[in-house]
DOTIMAR-304726 format. One record per residue: residue number from 1; x, y, z of N, C-alpha, C, CB in turn. Coordinates in nm, 4 decimals. Glycine has a CB too. Layout:
<nodes>
pos;n.u;n.v;n.w;ca.u;ca.v;ca.w;c.u;c.v;c.w;cb.u;cb.v;cb.w
NUM;X;Y;Z;X;Y;Z;X;Y;Z;X;Y;Z
...
</nodes>
This chain:
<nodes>
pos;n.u;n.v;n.w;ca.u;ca.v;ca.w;c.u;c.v;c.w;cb.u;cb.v;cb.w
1;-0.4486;0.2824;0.3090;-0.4457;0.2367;0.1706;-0.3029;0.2499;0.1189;-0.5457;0.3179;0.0817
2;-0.2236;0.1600;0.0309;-0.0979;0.1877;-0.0137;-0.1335;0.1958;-0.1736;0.0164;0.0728;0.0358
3;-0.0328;0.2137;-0.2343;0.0180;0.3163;-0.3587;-0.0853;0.1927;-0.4486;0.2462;0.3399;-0.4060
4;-0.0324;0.0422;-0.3821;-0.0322;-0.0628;-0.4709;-0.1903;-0.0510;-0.5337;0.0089;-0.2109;-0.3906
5;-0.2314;-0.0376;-0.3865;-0.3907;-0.0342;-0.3795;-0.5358;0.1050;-0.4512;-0.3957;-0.0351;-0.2105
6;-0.3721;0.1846;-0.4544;-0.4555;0.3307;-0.5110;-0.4748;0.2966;-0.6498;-0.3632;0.4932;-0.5011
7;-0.3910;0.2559;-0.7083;-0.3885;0.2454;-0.8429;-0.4556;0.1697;-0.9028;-0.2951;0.2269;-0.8818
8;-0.4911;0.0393;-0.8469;-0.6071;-0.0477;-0.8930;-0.7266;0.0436;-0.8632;-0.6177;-0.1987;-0.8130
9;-0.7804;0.0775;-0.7701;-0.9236;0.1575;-0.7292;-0.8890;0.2609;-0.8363;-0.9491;0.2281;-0.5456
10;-0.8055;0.3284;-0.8872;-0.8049;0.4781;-1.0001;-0.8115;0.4446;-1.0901;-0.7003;0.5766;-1.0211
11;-0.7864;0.3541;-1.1524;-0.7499;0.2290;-1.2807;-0.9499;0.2294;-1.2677;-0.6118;0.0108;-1.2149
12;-0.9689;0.1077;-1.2155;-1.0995;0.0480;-1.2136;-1.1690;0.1899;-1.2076;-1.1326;-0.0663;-1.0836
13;-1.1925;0.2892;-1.1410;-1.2919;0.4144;-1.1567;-1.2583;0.5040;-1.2677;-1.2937;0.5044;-1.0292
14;-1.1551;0.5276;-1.3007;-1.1638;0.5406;-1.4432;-1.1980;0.4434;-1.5953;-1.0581;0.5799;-1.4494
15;-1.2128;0.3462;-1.5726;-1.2487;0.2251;-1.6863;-1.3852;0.2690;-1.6681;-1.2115;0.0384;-1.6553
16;-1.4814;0.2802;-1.5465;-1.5913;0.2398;-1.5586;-1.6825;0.3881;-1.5547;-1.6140;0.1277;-1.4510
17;-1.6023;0.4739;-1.5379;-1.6397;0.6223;-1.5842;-1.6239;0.6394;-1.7520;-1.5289;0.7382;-1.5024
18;-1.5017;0.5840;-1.7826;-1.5119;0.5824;-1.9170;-1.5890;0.5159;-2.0076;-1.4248;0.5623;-1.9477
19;-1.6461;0.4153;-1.9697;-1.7756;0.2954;-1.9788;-1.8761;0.3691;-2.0218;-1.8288;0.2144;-1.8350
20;-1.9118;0.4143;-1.8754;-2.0221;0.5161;-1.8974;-2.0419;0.6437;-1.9803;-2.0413;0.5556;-1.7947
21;-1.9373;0.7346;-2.0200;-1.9268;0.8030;-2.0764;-1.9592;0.7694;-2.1990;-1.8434;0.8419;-2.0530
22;-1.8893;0.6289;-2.2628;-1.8935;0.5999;-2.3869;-2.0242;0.5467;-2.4306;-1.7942;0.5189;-2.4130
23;-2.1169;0.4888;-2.3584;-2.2477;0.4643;-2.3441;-2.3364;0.5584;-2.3722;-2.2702;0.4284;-2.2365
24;-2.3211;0.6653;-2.2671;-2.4230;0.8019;-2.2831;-2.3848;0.9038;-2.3867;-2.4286;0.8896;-2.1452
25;-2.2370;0.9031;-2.4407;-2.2387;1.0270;-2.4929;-2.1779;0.9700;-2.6048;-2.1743;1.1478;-2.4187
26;-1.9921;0.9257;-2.6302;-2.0033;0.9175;-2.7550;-1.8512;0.7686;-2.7249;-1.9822;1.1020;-2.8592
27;-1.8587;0.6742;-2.8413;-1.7704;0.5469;-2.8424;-1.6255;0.6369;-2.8357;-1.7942;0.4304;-3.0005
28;-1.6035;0.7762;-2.8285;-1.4535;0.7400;-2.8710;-1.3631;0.7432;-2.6865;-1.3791;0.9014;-3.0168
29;-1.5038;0.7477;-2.5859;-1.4186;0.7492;-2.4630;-1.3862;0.6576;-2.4767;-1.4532;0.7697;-2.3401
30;-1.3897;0.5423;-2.5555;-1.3397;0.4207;-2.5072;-1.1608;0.3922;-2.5057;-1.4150;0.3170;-2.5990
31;-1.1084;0.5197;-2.5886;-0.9880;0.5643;-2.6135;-0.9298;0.5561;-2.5069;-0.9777;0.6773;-2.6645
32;-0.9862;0.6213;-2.3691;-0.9494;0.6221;-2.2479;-0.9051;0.4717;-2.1768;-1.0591;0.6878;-2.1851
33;-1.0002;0.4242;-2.1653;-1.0518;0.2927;-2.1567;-0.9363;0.2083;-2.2005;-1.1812;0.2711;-2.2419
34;-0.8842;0.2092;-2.3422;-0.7442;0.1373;-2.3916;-0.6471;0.2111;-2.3222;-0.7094;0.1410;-2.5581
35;-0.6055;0.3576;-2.2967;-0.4550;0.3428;-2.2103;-0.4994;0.3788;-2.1065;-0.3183;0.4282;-2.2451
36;-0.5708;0.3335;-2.0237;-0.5592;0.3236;-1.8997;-0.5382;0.1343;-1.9087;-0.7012;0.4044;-1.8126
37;-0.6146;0.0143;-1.9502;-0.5625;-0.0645;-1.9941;-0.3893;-0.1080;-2.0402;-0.6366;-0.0554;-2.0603
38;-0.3545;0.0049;-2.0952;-0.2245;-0.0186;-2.1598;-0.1166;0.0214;-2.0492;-0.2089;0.0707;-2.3014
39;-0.1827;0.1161;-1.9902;-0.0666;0.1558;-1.8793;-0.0265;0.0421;-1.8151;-0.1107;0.2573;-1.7648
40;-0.1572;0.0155;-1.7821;-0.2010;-0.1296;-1.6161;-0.0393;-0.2310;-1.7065;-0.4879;-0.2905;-1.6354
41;-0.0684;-0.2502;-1.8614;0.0437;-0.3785;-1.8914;0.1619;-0.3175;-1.9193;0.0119;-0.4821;-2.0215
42;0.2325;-0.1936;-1.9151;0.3334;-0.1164;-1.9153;0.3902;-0.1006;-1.7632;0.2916;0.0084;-1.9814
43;0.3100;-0.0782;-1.6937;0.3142;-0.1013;-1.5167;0.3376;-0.2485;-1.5009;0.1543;-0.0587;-1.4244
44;0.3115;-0.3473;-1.5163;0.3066;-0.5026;-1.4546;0.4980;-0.5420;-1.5113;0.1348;-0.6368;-1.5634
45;0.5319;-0.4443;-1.6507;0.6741;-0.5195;-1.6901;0.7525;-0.4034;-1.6154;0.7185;-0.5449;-1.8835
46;0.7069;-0.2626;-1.6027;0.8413;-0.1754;-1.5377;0.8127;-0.1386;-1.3894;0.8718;-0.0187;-1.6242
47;0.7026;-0.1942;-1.3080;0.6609;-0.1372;-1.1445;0.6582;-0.0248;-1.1711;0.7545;-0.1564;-1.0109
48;0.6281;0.0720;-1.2613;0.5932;0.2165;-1.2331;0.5099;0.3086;-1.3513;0.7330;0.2865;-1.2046
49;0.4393;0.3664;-1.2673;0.3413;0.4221;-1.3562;0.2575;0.5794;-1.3144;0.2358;0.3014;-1.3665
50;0.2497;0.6654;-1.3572;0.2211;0.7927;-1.3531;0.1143;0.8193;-1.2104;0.1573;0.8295;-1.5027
51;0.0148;0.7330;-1.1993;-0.0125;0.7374;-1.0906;0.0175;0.7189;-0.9615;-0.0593;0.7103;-1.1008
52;0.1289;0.6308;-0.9585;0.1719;0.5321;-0.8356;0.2411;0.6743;-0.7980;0.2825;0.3591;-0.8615
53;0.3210;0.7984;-0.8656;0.3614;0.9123;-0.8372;0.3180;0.9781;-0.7839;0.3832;0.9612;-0.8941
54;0.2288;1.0102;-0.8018;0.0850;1.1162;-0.7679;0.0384;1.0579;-0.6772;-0.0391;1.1410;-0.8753
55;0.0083;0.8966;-0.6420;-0.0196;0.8315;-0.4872;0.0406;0.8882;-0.4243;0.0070;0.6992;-0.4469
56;0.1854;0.8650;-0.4454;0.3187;0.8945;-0.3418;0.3092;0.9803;-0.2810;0.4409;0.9178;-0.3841
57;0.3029;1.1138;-0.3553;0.3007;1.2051;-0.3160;0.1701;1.2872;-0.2509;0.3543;1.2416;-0.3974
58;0.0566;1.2233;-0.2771;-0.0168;1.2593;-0.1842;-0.0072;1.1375;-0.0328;-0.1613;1.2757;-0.2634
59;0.1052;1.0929;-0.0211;0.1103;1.0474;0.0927;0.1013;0.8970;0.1028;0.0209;1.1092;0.1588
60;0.0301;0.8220;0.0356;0.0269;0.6683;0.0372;0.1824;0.5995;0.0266;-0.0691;0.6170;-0.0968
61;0.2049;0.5112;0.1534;0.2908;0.4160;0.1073;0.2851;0.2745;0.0738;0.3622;0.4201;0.1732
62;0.4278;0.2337;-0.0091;0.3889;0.1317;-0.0542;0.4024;-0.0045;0.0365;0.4493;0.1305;-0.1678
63;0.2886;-0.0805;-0.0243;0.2673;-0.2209;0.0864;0.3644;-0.2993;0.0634;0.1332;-0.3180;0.0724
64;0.3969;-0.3748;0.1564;0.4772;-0.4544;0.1759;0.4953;-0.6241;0.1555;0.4844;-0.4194;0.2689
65;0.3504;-0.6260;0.0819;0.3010;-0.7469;-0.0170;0.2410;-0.8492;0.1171;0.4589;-0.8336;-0.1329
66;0.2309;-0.7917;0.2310;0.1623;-0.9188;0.3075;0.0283;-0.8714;0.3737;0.2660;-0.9832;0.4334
67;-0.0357;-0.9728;0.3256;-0.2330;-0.9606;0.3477;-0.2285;-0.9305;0.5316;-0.3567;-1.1820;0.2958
68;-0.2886;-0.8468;0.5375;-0.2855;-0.8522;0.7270;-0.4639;-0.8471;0.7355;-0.1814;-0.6608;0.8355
</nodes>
């Protein structure tokens, strides 16, 4: 798995944990829900983002943009 790829799967499982949360217990997880959102469009203009760090360093590298 590379960094590129961690971050979409941590992104998406946190949205949909926060989903749920906000469903069962109370609307303001949805707070979550917006900056994890906001990061994703803060990440797309600067390539870097708090997680892609924390990938790194647990070892993931980054892909090299070609589908194999």
């Amino acid at each position: 798995m590379t960094v590129e790829r961690g971050v979409r799967l941590m992104a998406g499982v946190i949205i949909l944990v926060s989903l749920a949360l906000a469903y069962y217990f109370s609307p303001y997880w949805l707070w979550l829900m917006a900056f994890v959102g906001l990061n994703l469009v803060q990440s797309a203009f600067t390539n870097w983002c708090p997680a892609m760090s924390m990938l790194r360093g647990l070892g993931l590298k980054s892909g090299d943009g070609c589908a194999k």
